[in-house]
OpenMM code with the backbone's topology and positions (N, CA, C; nanometers):
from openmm import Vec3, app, unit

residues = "UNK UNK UNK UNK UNK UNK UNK UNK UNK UNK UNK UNK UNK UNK UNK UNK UNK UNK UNK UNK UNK UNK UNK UNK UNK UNK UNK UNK UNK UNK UNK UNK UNK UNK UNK UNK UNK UNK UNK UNK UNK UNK UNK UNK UNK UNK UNK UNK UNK UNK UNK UNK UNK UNK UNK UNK UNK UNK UNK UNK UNK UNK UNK UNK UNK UNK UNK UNK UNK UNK UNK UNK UNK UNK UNK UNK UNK UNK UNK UNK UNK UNK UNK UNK UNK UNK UNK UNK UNK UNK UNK UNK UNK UNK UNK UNK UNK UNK UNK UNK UNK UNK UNK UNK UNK UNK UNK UNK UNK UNK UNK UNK UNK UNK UNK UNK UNK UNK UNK UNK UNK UNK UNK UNK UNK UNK UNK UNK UNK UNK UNK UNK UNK UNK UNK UNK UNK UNK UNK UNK UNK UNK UNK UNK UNK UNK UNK UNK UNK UNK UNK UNK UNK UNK UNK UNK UNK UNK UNK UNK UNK UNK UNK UNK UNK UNK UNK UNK UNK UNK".split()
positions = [
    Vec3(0.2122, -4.3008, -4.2085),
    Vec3(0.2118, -4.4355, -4.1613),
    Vec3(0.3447, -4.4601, -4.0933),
    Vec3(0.3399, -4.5113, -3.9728),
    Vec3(0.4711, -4.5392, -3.9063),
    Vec3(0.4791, -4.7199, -3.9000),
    Vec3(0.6164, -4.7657, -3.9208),
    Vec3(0.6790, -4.8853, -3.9107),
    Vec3(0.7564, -4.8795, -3.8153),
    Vec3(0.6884, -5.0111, -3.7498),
    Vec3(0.7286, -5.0501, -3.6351),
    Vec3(0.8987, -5.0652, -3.6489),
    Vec3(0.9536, -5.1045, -3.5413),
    Vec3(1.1565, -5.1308, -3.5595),
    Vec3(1.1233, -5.3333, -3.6501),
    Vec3(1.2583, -5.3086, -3.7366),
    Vec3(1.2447, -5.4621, -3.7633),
    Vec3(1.3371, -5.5344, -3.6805),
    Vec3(1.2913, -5.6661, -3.7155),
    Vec3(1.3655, -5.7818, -3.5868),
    Vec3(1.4837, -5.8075, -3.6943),
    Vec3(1.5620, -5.7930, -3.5853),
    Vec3(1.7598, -5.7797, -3.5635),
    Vec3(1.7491, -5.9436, -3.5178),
    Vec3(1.9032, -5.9491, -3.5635),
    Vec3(1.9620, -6.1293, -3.5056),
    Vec3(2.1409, -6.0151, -3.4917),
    Vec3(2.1935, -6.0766, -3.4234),
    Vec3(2.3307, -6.0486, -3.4197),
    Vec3(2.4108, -6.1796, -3.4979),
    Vec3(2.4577, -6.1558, -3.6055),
    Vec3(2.5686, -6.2888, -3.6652),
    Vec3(2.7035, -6.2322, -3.6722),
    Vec3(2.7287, -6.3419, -3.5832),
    Vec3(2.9094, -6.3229, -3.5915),
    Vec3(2.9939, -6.4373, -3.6613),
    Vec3(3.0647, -6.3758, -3.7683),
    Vec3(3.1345, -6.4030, -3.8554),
    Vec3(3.2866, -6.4270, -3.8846),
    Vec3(3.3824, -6.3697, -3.9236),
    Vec3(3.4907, -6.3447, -3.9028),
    Vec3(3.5233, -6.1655, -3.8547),
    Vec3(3.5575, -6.1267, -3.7426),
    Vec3(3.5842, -5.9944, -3.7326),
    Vec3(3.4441, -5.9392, -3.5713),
    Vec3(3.4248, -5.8398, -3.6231),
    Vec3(3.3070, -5.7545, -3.5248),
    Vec3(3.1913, -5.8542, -3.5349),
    Vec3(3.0622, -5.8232, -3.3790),
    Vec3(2.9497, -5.8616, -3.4706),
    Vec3(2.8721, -5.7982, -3.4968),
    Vec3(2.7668, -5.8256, -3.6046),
    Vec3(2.7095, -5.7642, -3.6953),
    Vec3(2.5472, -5.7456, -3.6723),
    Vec3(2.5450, -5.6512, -3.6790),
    Vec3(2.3458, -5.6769, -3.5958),
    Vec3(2.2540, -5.6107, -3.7619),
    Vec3(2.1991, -5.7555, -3.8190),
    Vec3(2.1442, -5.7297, -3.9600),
    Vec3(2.0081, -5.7742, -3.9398),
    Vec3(1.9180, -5.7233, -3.9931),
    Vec3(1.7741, -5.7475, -3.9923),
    Vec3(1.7496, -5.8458, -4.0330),
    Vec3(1.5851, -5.9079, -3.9932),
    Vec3(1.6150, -6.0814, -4.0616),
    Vec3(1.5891, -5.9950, -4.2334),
    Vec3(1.6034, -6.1380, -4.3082),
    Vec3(1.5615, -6.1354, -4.4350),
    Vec3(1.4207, -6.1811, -4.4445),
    Vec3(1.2929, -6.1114, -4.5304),
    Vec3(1.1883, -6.1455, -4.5529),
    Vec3(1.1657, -6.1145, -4.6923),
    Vec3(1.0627, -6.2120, -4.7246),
    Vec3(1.0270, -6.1887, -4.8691),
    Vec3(0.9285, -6.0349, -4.9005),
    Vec3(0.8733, -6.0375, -5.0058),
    Vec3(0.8243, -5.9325, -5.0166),
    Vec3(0.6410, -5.9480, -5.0093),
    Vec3(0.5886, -6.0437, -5.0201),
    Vec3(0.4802, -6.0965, -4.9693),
    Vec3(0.4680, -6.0854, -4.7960),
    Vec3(0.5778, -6.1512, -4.7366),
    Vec3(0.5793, -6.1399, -4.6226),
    Vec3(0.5901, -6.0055, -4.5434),
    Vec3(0.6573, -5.8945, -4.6048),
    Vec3(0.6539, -5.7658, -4.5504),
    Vec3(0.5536, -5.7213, -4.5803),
    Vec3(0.5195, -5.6940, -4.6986),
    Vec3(0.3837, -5.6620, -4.7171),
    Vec3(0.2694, -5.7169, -4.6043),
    Vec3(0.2658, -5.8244, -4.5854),
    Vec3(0.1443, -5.9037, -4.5024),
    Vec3(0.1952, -5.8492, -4.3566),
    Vec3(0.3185, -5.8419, -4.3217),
    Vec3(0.3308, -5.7930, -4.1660),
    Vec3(0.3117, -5.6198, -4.1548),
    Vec3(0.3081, -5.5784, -4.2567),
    Vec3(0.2784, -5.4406, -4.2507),
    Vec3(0.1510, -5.4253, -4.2759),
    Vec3(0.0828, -5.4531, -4.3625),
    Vec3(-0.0875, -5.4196, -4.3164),
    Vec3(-0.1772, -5.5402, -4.2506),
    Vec3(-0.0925, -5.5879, -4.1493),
    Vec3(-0.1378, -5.7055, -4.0311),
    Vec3(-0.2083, -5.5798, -3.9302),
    Vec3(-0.1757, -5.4942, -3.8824),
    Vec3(-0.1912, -5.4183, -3.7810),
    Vec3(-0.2737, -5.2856, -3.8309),
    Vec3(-0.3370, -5.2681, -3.9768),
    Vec3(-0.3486, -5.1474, -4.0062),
    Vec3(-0.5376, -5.1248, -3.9937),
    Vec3(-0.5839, -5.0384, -3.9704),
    Vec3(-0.7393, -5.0771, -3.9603),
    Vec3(-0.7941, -4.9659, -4.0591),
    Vec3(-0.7854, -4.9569, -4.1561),
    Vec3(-0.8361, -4.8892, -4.2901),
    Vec3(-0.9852, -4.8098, -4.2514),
    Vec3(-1.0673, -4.8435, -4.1621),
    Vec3(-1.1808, -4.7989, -4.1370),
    Vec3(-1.1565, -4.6959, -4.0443),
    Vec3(-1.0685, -4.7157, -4.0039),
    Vec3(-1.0197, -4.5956, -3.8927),
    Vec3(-1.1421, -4.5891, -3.7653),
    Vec3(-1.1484, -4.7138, -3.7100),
    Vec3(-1.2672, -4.7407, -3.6289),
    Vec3(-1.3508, -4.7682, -3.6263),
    Vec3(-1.3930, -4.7979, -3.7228),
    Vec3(-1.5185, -4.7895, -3.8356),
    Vec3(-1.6134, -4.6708, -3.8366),
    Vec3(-1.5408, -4.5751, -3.8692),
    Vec3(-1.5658, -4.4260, -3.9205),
    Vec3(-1.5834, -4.4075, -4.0531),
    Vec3(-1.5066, -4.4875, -4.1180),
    Vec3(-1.4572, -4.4811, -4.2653),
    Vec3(-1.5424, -4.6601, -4.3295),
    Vec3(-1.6190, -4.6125, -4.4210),
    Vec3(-1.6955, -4.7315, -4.4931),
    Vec3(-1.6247, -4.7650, -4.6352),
    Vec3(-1.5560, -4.6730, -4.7090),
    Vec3(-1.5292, -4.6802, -4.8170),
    Vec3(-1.6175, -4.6165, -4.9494),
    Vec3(-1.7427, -4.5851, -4.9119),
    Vec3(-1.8204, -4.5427, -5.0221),
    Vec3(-1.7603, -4.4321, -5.0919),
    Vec3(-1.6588, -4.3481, -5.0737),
    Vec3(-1.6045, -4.2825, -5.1629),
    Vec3(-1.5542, -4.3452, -5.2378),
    Vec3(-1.4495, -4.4088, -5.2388),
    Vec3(-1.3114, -4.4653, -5.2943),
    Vec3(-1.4151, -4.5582, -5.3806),
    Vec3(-1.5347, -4.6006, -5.3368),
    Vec3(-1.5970, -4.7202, -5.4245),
    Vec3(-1.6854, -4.6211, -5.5195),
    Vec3(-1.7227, -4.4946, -5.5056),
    Vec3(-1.8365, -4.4465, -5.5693),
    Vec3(-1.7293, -4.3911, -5.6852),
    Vec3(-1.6480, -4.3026, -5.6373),
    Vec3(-1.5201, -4.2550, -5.7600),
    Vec3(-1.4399, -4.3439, -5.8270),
    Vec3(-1.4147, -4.4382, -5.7625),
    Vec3(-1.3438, -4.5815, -5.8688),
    Vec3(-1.4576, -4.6424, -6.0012),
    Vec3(-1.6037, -4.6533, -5.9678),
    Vec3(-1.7078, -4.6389, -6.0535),
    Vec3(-1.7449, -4.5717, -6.1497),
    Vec3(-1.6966, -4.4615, -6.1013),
    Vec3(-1.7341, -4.2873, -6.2446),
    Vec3(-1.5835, -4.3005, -6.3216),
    Vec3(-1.5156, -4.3477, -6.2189),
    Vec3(-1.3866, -4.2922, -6.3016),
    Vec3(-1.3664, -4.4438, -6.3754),
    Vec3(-1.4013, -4.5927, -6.3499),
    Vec3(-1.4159, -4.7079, -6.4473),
    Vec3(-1.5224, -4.6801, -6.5448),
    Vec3(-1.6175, -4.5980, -6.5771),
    Vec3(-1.7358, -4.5836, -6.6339),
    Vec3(-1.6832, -4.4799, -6.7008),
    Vec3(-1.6345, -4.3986, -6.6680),
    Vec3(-1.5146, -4.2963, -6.7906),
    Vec3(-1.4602, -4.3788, -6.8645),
    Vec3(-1.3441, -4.4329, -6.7780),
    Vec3(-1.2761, -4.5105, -6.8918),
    Vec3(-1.3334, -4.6286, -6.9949),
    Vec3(-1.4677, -4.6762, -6.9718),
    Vec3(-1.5005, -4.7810, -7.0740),
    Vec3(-1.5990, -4.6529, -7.2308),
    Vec3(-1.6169, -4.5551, -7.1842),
    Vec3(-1.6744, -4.4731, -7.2449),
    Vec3(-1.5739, -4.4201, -7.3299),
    Vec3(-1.4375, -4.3770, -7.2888),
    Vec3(-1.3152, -4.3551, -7.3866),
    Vec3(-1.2566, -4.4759, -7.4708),
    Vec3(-1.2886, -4.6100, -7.3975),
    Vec3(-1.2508, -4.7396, -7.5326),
    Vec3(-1.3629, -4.7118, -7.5880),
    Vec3(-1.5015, -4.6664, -7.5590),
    Vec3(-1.6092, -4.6796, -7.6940),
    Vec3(-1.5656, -4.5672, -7.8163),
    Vec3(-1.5079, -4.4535, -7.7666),
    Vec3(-1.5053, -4.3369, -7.8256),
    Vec3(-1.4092, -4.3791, -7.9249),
    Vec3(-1.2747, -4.4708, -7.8430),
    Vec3(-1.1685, -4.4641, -7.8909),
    Vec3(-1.1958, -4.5916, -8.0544),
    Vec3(-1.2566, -4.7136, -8.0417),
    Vec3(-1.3410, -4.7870, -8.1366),
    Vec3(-1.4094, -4.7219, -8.2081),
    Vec3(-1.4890, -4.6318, -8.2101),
    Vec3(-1.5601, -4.5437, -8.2956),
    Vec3(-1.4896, -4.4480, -8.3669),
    Vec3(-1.3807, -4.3980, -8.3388),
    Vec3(-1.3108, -4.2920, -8.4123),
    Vec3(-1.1561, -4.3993, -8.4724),
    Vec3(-1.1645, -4.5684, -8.4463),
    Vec3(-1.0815, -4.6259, -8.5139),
    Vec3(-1.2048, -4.6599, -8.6543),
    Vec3(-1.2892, -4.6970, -8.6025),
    Vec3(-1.4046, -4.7499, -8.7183),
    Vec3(-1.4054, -4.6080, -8.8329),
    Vec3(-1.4762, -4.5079, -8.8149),
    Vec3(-1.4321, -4.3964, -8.8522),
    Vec3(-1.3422, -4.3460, -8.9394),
    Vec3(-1.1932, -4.3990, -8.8703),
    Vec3(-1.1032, -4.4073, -8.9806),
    Vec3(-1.0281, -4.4976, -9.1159),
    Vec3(-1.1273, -4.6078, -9.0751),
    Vec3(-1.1137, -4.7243, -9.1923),
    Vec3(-1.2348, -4.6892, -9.2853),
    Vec3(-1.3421, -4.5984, -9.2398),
    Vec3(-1.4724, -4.5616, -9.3219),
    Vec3(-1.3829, -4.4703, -9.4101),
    Vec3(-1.3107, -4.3738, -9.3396),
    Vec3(-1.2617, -4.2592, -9.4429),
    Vec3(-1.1524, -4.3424, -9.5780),
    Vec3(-1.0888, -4.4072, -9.4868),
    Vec3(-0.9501, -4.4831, -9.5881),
    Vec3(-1.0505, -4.5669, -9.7146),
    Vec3(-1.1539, -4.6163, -9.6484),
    Vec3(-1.1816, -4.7142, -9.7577),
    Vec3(-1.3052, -4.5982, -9.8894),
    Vec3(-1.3372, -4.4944, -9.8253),
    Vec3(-1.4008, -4.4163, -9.9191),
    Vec3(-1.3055, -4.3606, -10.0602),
    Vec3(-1.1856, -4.2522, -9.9161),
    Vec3(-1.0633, -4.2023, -10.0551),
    Vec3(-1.0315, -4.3180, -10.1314),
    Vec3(-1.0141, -4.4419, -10.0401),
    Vec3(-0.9844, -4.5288, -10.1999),
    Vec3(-1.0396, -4.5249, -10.3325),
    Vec3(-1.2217, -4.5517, -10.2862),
    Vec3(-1.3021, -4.5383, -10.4121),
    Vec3(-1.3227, -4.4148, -10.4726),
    Vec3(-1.2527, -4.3027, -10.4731),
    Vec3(-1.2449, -4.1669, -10.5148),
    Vec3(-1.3530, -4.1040, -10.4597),
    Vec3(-1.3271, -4.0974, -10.3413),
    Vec3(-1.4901, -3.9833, -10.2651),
    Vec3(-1.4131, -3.8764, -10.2899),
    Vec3(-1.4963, -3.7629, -10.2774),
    Vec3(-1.4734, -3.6122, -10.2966),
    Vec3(-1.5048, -3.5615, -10.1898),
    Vec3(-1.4456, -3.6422, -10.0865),
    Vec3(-1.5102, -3.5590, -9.9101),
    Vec3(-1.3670, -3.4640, -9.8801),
    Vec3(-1.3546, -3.3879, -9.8127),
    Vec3(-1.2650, -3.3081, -9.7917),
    Vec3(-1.1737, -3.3740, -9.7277),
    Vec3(-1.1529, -3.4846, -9.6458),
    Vec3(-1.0289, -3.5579, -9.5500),
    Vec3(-0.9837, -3.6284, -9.6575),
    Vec3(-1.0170, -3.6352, -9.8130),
    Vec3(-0.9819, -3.7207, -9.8517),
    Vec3(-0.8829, -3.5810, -9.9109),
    Vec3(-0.8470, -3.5074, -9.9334),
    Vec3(-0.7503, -3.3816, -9.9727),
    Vec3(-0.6493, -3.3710, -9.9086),
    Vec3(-0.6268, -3.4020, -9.7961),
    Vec3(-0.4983, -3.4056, -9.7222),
    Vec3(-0.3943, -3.5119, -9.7369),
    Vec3(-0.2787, -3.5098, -9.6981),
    Vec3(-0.2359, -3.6175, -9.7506),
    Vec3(-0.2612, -3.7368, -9.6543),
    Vec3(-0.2153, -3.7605, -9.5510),
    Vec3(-0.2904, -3.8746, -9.4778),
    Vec3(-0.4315, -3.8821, -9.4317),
    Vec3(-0.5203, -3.9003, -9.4972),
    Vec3(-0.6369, -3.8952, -9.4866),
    Vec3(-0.7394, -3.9741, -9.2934),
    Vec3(-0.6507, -4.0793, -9.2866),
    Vec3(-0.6166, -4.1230, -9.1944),
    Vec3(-0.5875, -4.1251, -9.0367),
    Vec3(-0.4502, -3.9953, -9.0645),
    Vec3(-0.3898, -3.9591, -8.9385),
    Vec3(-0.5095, -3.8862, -8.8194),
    Vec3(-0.6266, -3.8190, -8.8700),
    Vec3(-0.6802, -3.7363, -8.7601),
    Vec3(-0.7461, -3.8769, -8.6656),
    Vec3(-0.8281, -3.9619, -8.7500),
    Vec3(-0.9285, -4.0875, -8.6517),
    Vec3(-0.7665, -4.1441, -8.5608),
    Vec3(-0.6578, -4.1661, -8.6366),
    Vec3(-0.5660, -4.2793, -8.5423),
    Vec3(-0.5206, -4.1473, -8.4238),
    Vec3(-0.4893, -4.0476, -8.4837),
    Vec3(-0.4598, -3.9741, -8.3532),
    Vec3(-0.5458, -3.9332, -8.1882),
    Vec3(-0.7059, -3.9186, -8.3047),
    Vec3(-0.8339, -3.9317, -8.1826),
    Vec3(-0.8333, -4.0779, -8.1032),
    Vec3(-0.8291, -4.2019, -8.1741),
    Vec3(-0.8195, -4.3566, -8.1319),
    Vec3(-0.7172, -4.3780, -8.0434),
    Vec3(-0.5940, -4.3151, -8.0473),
    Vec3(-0.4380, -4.3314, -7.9867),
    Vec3(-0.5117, -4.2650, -7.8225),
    Vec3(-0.5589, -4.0928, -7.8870),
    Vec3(-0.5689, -4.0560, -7.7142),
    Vec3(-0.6495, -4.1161, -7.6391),
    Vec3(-0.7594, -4.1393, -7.7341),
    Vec3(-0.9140, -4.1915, -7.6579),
    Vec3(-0.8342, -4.3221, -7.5292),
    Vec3(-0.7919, -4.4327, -7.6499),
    Vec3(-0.7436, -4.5151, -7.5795),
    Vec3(-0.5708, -4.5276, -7.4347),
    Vec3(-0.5302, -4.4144, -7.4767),
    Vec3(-0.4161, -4.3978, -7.3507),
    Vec3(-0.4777, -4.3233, -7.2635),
    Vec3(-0.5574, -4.2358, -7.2503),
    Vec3(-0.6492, -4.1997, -7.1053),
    Vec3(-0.7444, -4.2591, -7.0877),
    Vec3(-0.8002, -4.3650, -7.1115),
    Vec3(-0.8842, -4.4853, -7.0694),
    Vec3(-0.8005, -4.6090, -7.0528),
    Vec3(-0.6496, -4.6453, -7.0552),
    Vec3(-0.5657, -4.6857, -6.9799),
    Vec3(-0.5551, -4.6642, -6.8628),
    Vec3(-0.4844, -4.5475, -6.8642),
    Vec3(-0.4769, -4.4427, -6.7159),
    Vec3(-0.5541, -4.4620, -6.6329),
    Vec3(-0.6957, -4.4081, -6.7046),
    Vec3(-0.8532, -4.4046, -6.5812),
    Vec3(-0.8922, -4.5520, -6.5785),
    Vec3(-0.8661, -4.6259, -6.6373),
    Vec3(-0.8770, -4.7828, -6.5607),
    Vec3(-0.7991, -4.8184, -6.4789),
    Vec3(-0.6715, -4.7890, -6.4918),
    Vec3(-0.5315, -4.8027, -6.3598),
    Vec3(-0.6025, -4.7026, -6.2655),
    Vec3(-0.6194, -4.5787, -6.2349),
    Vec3(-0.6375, -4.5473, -6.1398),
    Vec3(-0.8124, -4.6156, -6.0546),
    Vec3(-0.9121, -4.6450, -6.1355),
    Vec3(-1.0103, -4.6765, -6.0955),
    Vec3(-0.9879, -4.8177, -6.0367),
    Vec3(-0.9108, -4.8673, -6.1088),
    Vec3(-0.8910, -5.0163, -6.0176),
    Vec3(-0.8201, -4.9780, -5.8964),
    Vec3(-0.7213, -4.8832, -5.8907),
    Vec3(-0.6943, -4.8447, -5.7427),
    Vec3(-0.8091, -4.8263, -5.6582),
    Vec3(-0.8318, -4.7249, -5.6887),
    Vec3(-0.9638, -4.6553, -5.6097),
    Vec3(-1.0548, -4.7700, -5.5771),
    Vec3(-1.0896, -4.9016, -5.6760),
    Vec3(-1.1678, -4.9918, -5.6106),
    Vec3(-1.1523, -5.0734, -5.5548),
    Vec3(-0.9839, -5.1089, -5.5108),
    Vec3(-0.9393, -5.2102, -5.4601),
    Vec3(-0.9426, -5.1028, -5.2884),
    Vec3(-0.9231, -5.0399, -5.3039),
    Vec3(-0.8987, -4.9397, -5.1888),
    Vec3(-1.0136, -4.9293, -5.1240),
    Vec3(-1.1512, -4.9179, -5.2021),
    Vec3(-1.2805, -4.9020, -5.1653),
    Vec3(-1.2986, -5.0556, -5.0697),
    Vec3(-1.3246, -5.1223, -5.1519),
    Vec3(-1.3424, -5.2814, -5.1270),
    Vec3(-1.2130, -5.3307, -4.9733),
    Vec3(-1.0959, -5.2761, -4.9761),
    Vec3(-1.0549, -5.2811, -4.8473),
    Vec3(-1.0884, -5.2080, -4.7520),
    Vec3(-1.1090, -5.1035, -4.7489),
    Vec3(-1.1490, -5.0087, -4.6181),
    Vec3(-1.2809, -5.0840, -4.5962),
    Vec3(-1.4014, -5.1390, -4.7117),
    Vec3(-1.5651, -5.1684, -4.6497),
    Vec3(-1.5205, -5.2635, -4.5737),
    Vec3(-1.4460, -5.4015, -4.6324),
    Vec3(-1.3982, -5.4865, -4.5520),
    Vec3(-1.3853, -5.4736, -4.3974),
    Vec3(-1.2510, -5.3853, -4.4092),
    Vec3(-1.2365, -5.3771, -4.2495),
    Vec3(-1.3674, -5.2929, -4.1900),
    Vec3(-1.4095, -5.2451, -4.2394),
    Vec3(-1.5395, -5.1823, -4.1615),
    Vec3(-1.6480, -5.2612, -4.1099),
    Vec3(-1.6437, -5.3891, -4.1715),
    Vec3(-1.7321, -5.4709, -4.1591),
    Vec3(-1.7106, -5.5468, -4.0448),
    Vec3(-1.5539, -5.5938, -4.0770),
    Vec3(-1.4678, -5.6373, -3.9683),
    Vec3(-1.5057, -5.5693, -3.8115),
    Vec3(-1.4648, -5.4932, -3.8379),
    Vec3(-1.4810, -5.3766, -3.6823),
    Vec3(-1.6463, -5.3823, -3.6391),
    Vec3(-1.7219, -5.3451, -3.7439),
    Vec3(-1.8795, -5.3366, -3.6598),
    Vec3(-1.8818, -5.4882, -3.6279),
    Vec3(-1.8531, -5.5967, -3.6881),
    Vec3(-1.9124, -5.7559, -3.6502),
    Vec3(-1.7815, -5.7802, -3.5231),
    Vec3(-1.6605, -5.7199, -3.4756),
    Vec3(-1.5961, -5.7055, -3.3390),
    Vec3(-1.6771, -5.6280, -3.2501),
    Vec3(-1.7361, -5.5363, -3.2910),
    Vec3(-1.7814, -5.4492, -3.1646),
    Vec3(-1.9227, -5.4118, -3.1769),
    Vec3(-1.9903, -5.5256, -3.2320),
    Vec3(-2.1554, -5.5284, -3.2003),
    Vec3(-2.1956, -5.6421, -3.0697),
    Vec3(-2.1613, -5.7160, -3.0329),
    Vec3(-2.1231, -5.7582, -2.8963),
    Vec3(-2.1159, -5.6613, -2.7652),
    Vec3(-1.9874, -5.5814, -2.7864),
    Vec3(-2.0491, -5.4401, -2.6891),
    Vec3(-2.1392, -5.3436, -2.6569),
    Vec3(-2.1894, -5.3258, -2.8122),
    Vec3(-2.2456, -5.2120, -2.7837),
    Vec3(-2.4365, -5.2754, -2.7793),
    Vec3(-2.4853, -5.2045, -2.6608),
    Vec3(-2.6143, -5.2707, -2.6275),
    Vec3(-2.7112, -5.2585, -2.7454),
    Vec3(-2.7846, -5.3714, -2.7271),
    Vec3(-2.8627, -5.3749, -2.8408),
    Vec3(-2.9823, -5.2576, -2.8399),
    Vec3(-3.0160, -5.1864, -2.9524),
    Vec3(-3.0751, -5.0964, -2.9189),
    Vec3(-3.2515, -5.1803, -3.0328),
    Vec3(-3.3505, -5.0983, -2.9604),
    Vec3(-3.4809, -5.1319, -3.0782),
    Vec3(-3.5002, -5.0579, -3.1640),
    Vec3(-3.5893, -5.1374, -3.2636),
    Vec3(-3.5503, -5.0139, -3.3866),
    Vec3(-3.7605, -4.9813, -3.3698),
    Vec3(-3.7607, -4.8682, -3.3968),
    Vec3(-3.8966, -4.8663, -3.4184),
    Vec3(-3.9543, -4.7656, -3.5210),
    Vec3(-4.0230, -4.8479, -3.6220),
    Vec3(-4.0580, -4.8021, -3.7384),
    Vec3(-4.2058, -4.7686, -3.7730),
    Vec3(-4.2227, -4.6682, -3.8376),
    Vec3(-4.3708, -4.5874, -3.8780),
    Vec3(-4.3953, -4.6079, -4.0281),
    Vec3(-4.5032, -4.6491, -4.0799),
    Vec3(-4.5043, -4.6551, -4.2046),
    Vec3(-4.6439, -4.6708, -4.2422),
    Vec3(-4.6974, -4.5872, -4.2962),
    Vec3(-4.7911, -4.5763, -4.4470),
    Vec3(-4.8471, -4.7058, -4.5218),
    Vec3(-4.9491, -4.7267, -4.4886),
    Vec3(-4.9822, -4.8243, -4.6290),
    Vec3(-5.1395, -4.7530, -4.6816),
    Vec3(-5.1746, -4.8431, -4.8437),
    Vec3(-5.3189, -4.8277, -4.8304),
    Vec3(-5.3293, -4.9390, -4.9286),
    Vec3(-5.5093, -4.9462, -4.9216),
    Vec3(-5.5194, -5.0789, -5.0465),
    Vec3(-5.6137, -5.0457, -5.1718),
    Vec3(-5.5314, -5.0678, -5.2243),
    Vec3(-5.6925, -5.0331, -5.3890),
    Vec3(-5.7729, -5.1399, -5.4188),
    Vec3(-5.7945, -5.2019, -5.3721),
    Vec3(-5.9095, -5.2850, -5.3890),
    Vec3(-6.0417, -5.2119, -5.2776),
    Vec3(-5.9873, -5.2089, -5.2022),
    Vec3(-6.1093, -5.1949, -5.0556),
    Vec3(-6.0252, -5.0304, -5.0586),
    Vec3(-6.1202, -4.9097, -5.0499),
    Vec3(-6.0483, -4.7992, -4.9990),
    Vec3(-6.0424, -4.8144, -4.8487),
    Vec3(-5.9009, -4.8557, -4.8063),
    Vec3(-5.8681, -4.8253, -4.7107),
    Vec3(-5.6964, -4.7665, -4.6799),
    Vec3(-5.6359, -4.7485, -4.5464),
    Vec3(-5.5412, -4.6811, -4.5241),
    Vec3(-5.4346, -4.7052, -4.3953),
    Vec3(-5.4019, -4.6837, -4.3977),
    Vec3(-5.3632, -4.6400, -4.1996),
    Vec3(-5.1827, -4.6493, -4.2009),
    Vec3(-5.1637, -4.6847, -4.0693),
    Vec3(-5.0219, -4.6468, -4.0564),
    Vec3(-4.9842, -4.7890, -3.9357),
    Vec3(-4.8569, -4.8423, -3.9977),
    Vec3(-4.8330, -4.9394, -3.9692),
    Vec3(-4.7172, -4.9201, -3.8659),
    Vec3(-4.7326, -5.0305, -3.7593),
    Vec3(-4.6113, -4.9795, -3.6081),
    Vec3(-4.5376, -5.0684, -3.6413),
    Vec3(-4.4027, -5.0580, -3.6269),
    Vec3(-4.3323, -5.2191, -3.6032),
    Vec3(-4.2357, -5.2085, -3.4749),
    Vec3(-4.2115, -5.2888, -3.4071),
    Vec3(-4.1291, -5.2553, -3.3020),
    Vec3(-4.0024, -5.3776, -3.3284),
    Vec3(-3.8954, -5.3892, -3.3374),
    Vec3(-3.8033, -5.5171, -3.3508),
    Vec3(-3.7381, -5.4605, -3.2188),
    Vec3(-3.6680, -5.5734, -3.1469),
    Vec3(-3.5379, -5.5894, -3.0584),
    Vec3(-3.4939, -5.6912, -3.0635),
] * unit.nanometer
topology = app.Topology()
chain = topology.addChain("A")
for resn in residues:
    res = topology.addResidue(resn, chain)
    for name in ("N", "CA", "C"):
        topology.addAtom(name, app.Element.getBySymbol(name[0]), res)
């Protein structure tokens, strides 16, 4: 990505003068830097990746908070058994405990992660369709209208009948 030159003021002060960029906020740079950017890349680019992988990879991560709830539940089943003197084998170790919070700890810090990155991926998705949308509703005006013409199949179960249906739109 290339940035354009920023706008200079010359202020003279006591001494030389000084040629300093204006000052802008950080909203405002942000907004003048993807003022000019076209994410669709012509509208070549729709976004259905970035939206289909931000989906698997948000649908991961709600599947690792289920995992990660189930192996916390899990470990209050075990704690509250050794209490009542079960004779299950986790109850022999000394923290009976530690294996569910350690499964619950990971489950839940890589379903952190894969929600941070999936919300990328869908904010990213959702901007590129945008501008894509943008661009075809700029440049459907130019491009001549074309007809669409469609073939299609029907039949009916009441009456045996059949045939094939024309449609012509322009």
């Amino acid at each position: 990505m290339a940035a354009g030159p920023r706008p200079a003021v010359a202020k003279r002060k006591q001494g030389p003068t000084q040629i300093v960029p204006t000052k802008q906020s950080g909203k405002a740079r942000r907004q003048a830097r993807r003022a000019d950017v076209d994410r669709s890349e012509g509208g070549t680019r729709q976004g259905v990746l970035e939206l289909s992988l931000g989906s698997v990879v948000a649908a991961t991560s709600g599947i690792l908070v289920g995992r990660g709830i189930w192996e916390v539940v899990g470990m209050r089943r075990t704690i509250e058994a050794c209490d009542a003197g079960s004779g299950a084998t986790e109850c022999s170790f000394p923290n009976p405990e530690r294996q569910g919070a350690i499964a619950a700890g990971l489950s839940f810090g890589f379903a952190g992660v894969l929600g941070l990155a999936a919300g990328f991926l869908l904010i990213r998705g959702v901007r590129i369709n945008r501008d894509y949308r943008n661009f075809r509703r700029e440049h459907r005006a130019s491009e001549p209208a074309q007809a669409r013409l469609s073939l299609a199949p029907w039949a009916s179960v009441r009456r045996p009948a059949g045939g094939l249906s024309l449609r012509l739109r322009f």
